[in-house]
C-alpha positions in Angstrom: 17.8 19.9 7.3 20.9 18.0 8.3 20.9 14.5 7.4 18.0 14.3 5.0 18.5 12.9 1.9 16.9 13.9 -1.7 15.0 11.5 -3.5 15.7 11.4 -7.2 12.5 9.8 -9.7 15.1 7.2 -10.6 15.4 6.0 -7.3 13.4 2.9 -5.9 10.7 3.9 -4.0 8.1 0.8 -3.5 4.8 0.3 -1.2 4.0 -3.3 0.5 1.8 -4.5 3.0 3.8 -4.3 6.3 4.9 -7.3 7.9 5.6 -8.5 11.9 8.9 -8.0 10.6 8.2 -4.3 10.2 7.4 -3.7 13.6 11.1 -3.1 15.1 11.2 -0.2 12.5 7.9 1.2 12.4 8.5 1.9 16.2 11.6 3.7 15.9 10.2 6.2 13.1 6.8 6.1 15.5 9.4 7.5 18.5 11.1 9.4 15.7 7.5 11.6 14.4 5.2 11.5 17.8 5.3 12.4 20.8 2.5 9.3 22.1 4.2 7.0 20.0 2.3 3.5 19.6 3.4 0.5 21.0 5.3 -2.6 19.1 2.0 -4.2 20.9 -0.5 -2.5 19.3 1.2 -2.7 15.6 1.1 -6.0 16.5 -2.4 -6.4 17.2 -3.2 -4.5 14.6 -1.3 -7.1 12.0 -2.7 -9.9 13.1 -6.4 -9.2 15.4 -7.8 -6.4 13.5 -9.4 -7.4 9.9 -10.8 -4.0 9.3 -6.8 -2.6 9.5 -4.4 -2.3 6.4 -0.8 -1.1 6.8 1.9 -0.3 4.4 5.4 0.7 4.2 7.0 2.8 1.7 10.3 1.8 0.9 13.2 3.8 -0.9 16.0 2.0 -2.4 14.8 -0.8 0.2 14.9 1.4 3.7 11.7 1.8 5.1 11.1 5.2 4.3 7.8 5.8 6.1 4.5 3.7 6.8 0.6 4.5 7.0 -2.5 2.6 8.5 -5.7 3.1 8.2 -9.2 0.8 9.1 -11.4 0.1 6.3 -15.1 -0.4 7.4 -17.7 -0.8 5.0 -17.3 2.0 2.2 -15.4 4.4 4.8 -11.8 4.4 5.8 -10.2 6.1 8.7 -6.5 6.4 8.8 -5.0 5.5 12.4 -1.3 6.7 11.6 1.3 7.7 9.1 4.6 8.7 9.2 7.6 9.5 7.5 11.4 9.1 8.5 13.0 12.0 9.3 15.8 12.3 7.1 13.0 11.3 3.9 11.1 14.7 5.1 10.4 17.7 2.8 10.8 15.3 -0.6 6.8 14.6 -1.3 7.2 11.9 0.0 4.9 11.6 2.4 1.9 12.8 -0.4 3.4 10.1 -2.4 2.2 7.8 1.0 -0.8 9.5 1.2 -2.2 9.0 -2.3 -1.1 5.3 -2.4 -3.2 5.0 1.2 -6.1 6.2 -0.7 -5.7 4.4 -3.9 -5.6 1.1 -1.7 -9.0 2.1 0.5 -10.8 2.4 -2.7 -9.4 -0.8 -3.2 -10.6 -1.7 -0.7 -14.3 0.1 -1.3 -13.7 2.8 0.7 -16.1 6.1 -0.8 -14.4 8.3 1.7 -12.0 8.8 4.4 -11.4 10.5 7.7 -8.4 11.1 9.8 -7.6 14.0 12.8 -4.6 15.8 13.1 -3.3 18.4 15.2 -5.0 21.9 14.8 -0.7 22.9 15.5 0.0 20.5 12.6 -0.2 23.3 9.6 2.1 20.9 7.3 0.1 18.1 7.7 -3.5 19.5 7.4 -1.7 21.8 4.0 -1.3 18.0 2.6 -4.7 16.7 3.8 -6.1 19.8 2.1 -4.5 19.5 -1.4 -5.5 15.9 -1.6 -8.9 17.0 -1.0 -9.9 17.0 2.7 -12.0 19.0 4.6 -12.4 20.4 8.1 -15.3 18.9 9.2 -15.3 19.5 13.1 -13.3 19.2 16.2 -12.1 16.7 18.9 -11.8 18.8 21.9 -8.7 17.4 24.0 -7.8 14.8 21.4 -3.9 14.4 22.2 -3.5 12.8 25.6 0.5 14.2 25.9 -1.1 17.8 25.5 -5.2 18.1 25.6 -4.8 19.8 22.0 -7.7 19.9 19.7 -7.7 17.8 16.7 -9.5 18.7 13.1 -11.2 15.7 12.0 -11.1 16.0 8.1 -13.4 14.0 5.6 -12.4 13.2 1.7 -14.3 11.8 -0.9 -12.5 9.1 -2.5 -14.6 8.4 -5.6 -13.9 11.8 -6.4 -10.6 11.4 -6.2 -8.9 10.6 -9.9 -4.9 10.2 -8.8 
């Protein structure tokens, strides 16, 4: 893909909490990856009303490479959103995301998580799949830009070892 760049182990790829100052760049890569793209609004909601949310960054040689969310109720944690920059694509990166979002929800006493994706998104539910998710049923119409159907998959966290 034009434009993307490799990432090399010796590079400096880091994960932190995201901050208001975040926001700005989170909403370009959200314009960037969806096609409902949330709102500066609601990230900023989500910072500073919502105590059940947690959201990182990932950040390579200090660009913001990506970001994830996720809500953490009780011993169950349900990820909102997570994306990764276009030209960071297609370098495991976004597994490297994913695995940090589930070592902090067991952090956090999460047992197990949830998410949807798209039943089109093949990439994404591959991922899901090798971290240890599971189909576990459907949300007919989920995407408001299209009506598709979204997979809701479940994963035991405690099970989980990486």
């Amino acid at each position: 893909m034009e434009g993307q760049l490799d990432f090399h182990p010796q590079q400096s790829l880091e994960f932190r909490s995201m901050q208001l100052d975040d926001i700005e760049t989170i909403c370009a890569i959200e314009q960037e990856a969806f096609t409902t793209p949330w709102t500066s609004a609601a990230f900023y909601n989500e910072l500073t009303n919502n105590h059940f949310a947690r959201y990182m960054v990932m950040e390579c040689n200090g660009e913001i490479a990506g970001y994830a969310g996720m809500w953490v109720i009780i011993d169950e944690a349900h990820v909102t959103n997570i994306a990764v920059r276009g030209k960071y694509r297609g370098q495991k990166l976004g597994e490297r995301l994913m695995r940090e979002v589930m070592k902090t929800a067991r952090f956090f006493g999460a047992a197990k998580m949830t998410l949807e994706v798209r039943v089109s998104n093949r990439i994404a539910q591959n991922l899901y799949e090798k971290l240890g998710f599971r189909a576990s049923g459907l949300r007919k119409a989920y995407y408001s830009d299209n009506n598709e159907d979204a997979i809701i998959m479940w994963a035991d966290l405690l099970a989980r070892t990486n």
